[in-house]
C-alpha positions in Angstrom: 45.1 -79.2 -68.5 42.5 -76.4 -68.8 42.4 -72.3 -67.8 41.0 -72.1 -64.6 39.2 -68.5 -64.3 40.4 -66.5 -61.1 38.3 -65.5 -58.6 41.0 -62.5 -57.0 40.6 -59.3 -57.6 42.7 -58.1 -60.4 45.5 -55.6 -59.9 47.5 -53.0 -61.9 50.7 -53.7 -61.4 52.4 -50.8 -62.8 50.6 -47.7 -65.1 52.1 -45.4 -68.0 49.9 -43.3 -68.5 50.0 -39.9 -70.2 47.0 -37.4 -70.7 47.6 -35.0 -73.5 48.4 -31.4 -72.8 45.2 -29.2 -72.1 42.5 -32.1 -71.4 44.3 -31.6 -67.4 41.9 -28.9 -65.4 44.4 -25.7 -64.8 45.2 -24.5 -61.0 43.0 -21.8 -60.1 44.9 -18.8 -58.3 42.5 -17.2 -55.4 40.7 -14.0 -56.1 42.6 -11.7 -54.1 46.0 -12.7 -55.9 44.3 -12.1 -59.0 42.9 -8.6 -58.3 46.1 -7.9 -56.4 48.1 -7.6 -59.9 45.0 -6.2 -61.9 45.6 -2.6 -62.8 43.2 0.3 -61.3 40.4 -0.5 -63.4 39.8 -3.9 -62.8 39.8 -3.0 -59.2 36.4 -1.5 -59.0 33.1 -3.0 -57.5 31.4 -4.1 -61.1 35.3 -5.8 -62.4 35.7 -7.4 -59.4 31.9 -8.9 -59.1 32.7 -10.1 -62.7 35.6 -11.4 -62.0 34.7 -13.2 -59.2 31.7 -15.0 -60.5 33.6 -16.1 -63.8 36.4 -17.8 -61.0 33.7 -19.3 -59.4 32.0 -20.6 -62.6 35.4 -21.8 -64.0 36.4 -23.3 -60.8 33.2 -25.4 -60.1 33.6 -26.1 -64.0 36.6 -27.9 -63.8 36.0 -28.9 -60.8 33.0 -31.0 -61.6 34.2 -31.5 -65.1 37.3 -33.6 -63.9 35.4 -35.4 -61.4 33.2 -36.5 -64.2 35.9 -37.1 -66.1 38.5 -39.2 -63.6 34.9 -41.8 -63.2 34.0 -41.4 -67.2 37.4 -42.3 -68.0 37.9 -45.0 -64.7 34.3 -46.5 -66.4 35.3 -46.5 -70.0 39.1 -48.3 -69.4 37.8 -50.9 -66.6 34.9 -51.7 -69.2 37.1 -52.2 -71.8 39.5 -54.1 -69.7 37.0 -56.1 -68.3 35.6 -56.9 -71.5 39.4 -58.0 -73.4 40.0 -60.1 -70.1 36.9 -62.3 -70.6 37.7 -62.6 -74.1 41.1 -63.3 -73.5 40.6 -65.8 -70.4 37.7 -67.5 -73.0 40.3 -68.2 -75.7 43.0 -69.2 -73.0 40.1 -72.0 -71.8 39.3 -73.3 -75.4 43.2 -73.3 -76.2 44.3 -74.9 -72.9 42.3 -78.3 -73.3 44.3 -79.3 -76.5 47.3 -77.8 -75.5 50.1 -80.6 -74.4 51.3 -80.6 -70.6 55.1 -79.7 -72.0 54.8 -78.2 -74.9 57.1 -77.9 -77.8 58.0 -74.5 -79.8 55.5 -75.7 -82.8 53.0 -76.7 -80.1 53.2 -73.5 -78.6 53.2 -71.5 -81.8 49.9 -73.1 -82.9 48.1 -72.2 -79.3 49.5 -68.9 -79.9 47.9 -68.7 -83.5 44.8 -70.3 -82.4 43.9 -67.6 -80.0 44.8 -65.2 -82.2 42.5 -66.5 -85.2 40.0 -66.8 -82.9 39.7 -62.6 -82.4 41.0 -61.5 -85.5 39.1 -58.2 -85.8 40.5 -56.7 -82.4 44.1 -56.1 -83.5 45.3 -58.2 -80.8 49.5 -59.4 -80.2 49.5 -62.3 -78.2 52.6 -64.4 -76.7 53.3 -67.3 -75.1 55.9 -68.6 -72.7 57.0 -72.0 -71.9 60.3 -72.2 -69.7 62.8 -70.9 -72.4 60.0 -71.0 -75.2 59.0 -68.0 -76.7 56.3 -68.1 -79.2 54.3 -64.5 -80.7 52.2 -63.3 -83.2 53.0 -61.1 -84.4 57.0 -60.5 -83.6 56.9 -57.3 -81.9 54.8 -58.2 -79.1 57.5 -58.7 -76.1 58.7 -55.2 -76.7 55.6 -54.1 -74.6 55.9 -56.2 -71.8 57.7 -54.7 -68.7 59.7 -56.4 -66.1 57.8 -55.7 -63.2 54.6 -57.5 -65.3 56.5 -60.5 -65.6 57.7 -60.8 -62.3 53.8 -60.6 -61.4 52.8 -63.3 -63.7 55.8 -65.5 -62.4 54.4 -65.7 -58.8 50.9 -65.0 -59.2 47.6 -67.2 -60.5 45.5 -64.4 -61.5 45.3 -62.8 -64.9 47.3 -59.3 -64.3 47.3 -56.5 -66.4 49.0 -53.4 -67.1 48.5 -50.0 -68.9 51.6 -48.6 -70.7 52.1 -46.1 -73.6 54.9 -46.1 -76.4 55.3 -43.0 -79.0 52.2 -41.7 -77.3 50.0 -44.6 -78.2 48.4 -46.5 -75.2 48.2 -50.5 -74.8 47.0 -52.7 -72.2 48.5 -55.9 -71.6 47.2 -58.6 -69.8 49.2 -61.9 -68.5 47.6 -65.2 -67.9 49.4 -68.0 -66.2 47.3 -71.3 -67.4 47.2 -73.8 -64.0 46.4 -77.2 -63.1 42.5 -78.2 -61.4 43.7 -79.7 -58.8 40.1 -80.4 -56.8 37.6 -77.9 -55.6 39.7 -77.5 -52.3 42.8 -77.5 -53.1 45.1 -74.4 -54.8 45.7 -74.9 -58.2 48.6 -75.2 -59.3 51.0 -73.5 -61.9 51.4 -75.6 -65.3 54.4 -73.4 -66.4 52.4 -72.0 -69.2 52.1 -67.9 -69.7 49.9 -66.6 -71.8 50.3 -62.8 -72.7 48.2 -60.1 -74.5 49.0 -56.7 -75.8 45.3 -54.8 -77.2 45.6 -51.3 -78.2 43.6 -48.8 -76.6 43.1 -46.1 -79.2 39.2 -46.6 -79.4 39.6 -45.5 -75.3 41.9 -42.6 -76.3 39.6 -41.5 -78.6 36.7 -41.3 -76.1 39.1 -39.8 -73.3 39.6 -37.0 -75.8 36.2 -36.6 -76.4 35.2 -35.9 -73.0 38.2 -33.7 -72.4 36.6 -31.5 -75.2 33.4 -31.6 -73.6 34.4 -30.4 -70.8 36.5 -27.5 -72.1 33.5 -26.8 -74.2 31.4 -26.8 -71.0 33.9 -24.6 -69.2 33.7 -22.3 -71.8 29.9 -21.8 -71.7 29.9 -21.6 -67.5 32.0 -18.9 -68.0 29.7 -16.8 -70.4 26.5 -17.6 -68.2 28.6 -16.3 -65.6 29.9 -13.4 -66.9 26.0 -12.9 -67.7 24.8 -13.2 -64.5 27.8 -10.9 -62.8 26.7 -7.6 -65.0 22.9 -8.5 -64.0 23.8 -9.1 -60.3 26.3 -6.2 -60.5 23.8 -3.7 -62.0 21.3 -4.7 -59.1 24.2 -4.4 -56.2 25.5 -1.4 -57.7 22.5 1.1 -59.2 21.8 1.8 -55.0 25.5 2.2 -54.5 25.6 4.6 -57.3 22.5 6.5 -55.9 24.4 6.7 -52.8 27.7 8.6 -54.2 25.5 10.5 -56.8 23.6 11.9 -53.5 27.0 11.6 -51.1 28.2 14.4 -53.9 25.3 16.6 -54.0 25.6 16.9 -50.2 29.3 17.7 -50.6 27.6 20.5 -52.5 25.7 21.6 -50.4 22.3 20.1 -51.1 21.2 18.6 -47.9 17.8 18.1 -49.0 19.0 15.3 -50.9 17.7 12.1 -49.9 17.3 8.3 -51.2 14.9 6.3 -52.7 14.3 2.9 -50.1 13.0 -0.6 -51.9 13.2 -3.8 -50.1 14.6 -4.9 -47.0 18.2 -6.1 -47.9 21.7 -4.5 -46.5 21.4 -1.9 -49.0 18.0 -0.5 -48.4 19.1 -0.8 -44.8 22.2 1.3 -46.0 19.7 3.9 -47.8 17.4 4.4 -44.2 20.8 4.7 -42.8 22.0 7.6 -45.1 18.9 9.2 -45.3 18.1 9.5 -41.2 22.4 10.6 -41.5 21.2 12.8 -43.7 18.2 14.5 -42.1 20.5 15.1 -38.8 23.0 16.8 -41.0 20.5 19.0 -42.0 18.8 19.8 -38.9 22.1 20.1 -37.3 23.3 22.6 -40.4 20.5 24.6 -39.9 20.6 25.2 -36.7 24.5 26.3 -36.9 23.2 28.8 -39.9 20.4 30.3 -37.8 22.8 30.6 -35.0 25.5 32.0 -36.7 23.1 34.3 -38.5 22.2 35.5 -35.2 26.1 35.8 -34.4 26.5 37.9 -37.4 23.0 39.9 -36.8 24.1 41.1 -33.6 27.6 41.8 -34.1 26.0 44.0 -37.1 23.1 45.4 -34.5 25.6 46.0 -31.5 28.1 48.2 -33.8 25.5 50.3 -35.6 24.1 50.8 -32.7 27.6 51.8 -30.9 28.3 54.0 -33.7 26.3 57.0 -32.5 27.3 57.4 -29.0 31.0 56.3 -30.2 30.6 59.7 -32.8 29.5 62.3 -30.4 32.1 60.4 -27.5 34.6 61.4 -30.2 33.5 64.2 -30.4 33.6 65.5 -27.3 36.8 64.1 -26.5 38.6 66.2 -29.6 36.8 69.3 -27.7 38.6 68.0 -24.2 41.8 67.2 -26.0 42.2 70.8 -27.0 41.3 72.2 -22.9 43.4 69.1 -21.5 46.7 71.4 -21.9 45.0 73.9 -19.8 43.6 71.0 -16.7 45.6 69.5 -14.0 48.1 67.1 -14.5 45.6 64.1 -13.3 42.7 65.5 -14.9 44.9 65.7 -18.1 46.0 62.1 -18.3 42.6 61.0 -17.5 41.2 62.8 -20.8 43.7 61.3 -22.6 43.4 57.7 -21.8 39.6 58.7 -22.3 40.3 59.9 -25.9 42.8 56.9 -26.9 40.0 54.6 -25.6 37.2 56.3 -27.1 39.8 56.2 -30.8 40.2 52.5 -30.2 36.8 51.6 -29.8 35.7 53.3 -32.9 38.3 51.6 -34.6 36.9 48.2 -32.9 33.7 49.4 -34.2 34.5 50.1 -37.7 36.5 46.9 -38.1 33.0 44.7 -36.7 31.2 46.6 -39.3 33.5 45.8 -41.8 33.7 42.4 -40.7 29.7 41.9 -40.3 29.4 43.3 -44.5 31.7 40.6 -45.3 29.4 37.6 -43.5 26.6 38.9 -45.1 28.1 38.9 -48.7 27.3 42.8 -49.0 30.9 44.0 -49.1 31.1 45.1 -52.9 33.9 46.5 -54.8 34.2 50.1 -56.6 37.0 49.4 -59.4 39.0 52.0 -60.5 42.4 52.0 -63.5 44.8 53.3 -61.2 48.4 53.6 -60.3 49.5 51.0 -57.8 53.1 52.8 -57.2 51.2 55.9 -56.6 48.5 54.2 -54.9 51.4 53.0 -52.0 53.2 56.3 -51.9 49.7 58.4 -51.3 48.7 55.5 -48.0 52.3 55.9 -46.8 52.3 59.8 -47.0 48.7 60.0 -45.2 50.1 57.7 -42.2 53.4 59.2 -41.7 55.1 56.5 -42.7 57.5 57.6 -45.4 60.9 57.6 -43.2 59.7 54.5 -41.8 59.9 52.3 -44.4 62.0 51.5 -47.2 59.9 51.3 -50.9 61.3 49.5 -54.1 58.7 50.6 -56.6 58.0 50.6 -60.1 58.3 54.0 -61.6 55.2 56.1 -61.8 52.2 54.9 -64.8 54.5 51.5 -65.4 52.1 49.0 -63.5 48.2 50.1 -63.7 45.3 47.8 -62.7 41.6 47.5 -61.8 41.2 47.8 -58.3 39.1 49.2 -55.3 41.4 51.5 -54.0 40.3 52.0 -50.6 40.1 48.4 -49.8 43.6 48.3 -51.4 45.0 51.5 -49.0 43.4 49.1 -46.3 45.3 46.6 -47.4 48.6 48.4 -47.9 48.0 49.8 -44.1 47.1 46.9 -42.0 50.0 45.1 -43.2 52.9 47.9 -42.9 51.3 49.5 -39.9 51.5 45.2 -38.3 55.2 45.2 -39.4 55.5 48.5 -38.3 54.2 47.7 -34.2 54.9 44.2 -34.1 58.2 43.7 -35.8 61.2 45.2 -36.2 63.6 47.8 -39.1 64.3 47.6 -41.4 60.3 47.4 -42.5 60.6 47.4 -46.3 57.6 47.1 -49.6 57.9 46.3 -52.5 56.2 46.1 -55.7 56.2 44.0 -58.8 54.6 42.0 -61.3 55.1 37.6 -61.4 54.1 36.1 -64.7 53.2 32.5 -64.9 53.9 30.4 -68.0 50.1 30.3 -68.4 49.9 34.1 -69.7 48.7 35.3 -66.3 50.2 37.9 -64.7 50.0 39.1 -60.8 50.7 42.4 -59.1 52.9 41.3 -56.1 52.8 43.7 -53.1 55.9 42.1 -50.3 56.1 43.6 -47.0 59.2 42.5 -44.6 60.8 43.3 -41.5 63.7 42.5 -39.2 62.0 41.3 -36.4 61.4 38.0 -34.5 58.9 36.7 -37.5 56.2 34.5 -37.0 55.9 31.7 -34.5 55.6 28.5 -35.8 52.7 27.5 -34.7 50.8 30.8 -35.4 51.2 30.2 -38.7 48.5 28.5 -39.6 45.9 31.1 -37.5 47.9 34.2 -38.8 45.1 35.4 -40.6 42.1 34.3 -38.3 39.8 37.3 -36.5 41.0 38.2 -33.4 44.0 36.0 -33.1 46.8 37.4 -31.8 50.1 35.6 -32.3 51.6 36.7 -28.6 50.1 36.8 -25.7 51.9 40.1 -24.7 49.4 41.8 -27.0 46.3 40.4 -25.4 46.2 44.2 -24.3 47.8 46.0 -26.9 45.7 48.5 -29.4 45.3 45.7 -32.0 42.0 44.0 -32.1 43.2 41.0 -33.8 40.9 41.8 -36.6 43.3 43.9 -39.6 44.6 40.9 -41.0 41.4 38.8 -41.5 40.1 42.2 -43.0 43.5 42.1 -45.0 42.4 38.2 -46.3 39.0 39.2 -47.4 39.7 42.0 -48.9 42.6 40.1 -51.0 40.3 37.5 -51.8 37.9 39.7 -52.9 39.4 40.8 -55.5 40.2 37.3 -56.4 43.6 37.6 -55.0 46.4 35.2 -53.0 47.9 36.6 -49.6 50.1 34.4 -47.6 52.6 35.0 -44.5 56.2 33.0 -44.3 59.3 33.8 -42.2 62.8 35.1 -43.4 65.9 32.6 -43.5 67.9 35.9 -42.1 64.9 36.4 -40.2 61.5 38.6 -39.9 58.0 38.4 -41.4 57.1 38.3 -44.8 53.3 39.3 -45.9 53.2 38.7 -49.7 49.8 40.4 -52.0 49.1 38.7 -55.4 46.5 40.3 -57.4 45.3 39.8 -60.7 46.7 42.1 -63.3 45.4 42.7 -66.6 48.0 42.0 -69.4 47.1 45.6 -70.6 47.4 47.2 -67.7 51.0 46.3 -66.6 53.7 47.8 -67.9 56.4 46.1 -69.7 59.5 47.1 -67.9 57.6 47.4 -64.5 60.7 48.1 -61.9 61.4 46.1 -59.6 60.0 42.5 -58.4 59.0 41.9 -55.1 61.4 39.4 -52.9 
């Protein structure tokens, strides 16, 4: 009776196998769930370039790391199988010739010890199984065999051999039924006889962890020549990009000159060409709207000096007809009159364009003077008329003193009570005060209200544009549409805030803050505007 060598492929029939924690490669979450839950910073071009190049570098990494490492470790455990197979199946063959047909327990001890003596250095267990005989070396060697291994050796001819680890220390065991020859065409047959090994594997363990380590290592250093190559691939993608907003906010600026130095032929220097020709448009098209405008300004200026004259002596000799029109006919009366109120409102048109035109060319300047601002209201209400008109709530006299022009601040005053005054309804009330912020600044705040309609809603927002007029009932009237834009610019040239809102019991409010000088306003300065 002999070991006959198998010719079928060997099988696994069942694996425990553990690999240690950290030699696994990790899951890799995507890029955009990653950046997603970054805070702000990371979020910019450069992070995410970085960021994105280290995942790719990790991933293809680990990727190729445990590819090499499932065939490295495949290779290393089927050579080592292979290698304690041929050994075993050898020592199985030179036992099996002197082994009896029906062996007895001291018959199959010795082919047990024989094998074993015969690789002493490999730390070897073997067993052997005879029916109900059970013979080992040494004794703990059937703890490692499973049951589905010897079911496998029970109905099978081939050497089988399974992988399994105990308190984390890995063993392979082989089982080797011993048959008959029965002929070179006939099946051999089973002699009852079961041979079993149980090898450690720590030699393979050892390399495994190796590799894992070289891997990690190998990881770590992809990721570095990454990272490298993402600040030198950023830098190049984003010095253009940065020309671009560095030049996007000089135009913001106002410097449309600004233009882009091109290199290369890529998406960004297409991107460059792009902004440059956007550029040059913008400032062929700006240009153009400046000359125009210019023009616009030029002869609004030119048409209004040059109205002034005629407008003077029309005035003139309309005052000299006013005084005879008592002594005319009824018809020829009226028509002087409506002469007169014409020739009044077109000078008034006049003045206002000329006002208007020195504030487009920048040459409106301001004359400041330490005055009175209580008194200041009082004197432009007295000169109008319009003392039992409106209701005042002023400081008393020399208790709130500033620097300002005062005629621009009489204009000011008289546009916007003289607007409440045609346009809205009593009671038309002013008042002055002073707001403090918790800065330290202090503002004179000049209110004027009325019990009218108030504002419509969408006139708001055009309230204080030139010759807007909020009603179409008044595309006739005596206003030109021009006192409150030269009620804005005149605020705002003092470095003032002027702003229009309506009433909850309803009516306008026009509210005046102007800078005031902590040592020009009075302590106890009365009352506060609304």
């Amino acid at each position: 009776m002999k070991a006959r060598r198998s010719v079928r492929a060997r099988r696994a029939v069942h694996r425990h196998e553990t690999v240690a924690a950290g030699q696994g490669p990790a899951p890799v979450r995507s890029l955009r769930a990653v950046l997603a839950k970054a805070p702000l910073p990371v979020r910019g071009l450069r992070a995410r370039l970085v960021a994105a190049f280290a995942l790719v570098a990790v991933g293809g990494a680990l990727s190729t790391g445990a590819l090499a490492f499932r065939e490295a470790r495949n290779g290393v455990l089927q050579q080592s199988q292979d290698s304690v197979i041929r050994q075993f199946r050898a020592a199985v063959d030179a036992v099996a010739v002197s082994t009896p047909a029906a062996p007895d327990q001291l018959e199959l001890q010795a082919s047990v010890n024989q094998v074993l003596h015969a690789n002493p250095s490999q730390g070897w267990r073997v067993l052997a199984t005879y029916g109900a005989l059970r013979a080992y070396a040494p004794s703990d060697a059937f703890d490692r065999l499973t049951p589905e291994l010897l079911r496998s050796v029970a109905t099978d001819r081939a050497a089988v051999f399974q992988r399994v680890s105990t308190a984390g220390r890995p063993w392979l065991v082989v089982g080797m039924p011993v048959t008959y020859d029965n002929g070179e065409d006939k099946e051999p047959r089973l002699s009852g006889l079961v041979m079993y090994l149980v090898v450690p594997q720590d030699t393979e363990k050892a390399y495994v962890t190796a590799m894992v380590t070289a891997i990690e290592h190998a990881t770590l250093v992809a990721l570095c020549i990454a990272v490298v190559l993402a600040l030198l691939a950023a830098s190049g993608v984003l010095r253009p990009v940065r020309a671009l907003r560095g030049a996007t906010r000089r135009m913001a600026e106002g410097h449309l000159d600004v233009r882009l130095a091109v290199h290369g032929s890529d998406e960004l220097a297409d991107l460059s060409r792009s902004f440059n020709d956007t550029a040059a448009a913008l400032e062929q098209s700006v240009e153009e709207l400046r000359r125009l405008e210019a023009q616009a300004r030029r002869f609004a200026a030119d048409v209004s000096h040059e109205l002034r004259t005629p407008l003077a002596v029309m005035s003139a000799v309309t005052d000299v007809l006013d005084d005879k029109a008592l002594r005319l006919d009824r018809e020829t009366g009226d028509a002087l009159r409506l002469i007169s109120e014409g020739t009044s409102r077109l000078s008034a048109l006049v003045e206002d364009l000329m006002e208007i035109s020195r504030f487009d060319a920048g040459a409106a300047e301001l004359h400041l003077d330490e005055i009175d601002l209580a008194e200041s209201v009082r004197r432009t209400l007295a000169s109008r008329g319009w003392q039992g008109q409106v209701q005042t709530r002023l400081p008393p006299s020399g208790a709130l003193r500033t620097r300002v022009d005062p005629r621009r601040l009489d204009v000011v005053i008289a546009n916007l009570v003289g607007n409440a005054l045609r346009h809205g309804a009593p009671p038309v009330r002013l008042a002055l005060g002073v707001r403090e912020e918790p800065t330290g600044a202090a503002w004179a705040v000049i209110e004027v209200t009325d019990g009218g309609a108030g504002i419509a809603e969408e006139a708001m927002p055009h309230i204080f544009e030139r010759f807007y007029k909020a009603s179409t009932t008044r595309t006739r009237s005596e206003s030109s549409g021009l006192g409150l834009a030269i009620t804005a610019e005149n605020v705002r040239l003092h470095g003032g805030r002027i702003g229009a809102a309506n009433l909850p019991r309803g009516g306008a409010a026009f509210t005046v803050e102007l800078p005031l000088h902590r040592d020009s306003a009075g302590v106890d300065a009365g009352a506060g505007a609304r």
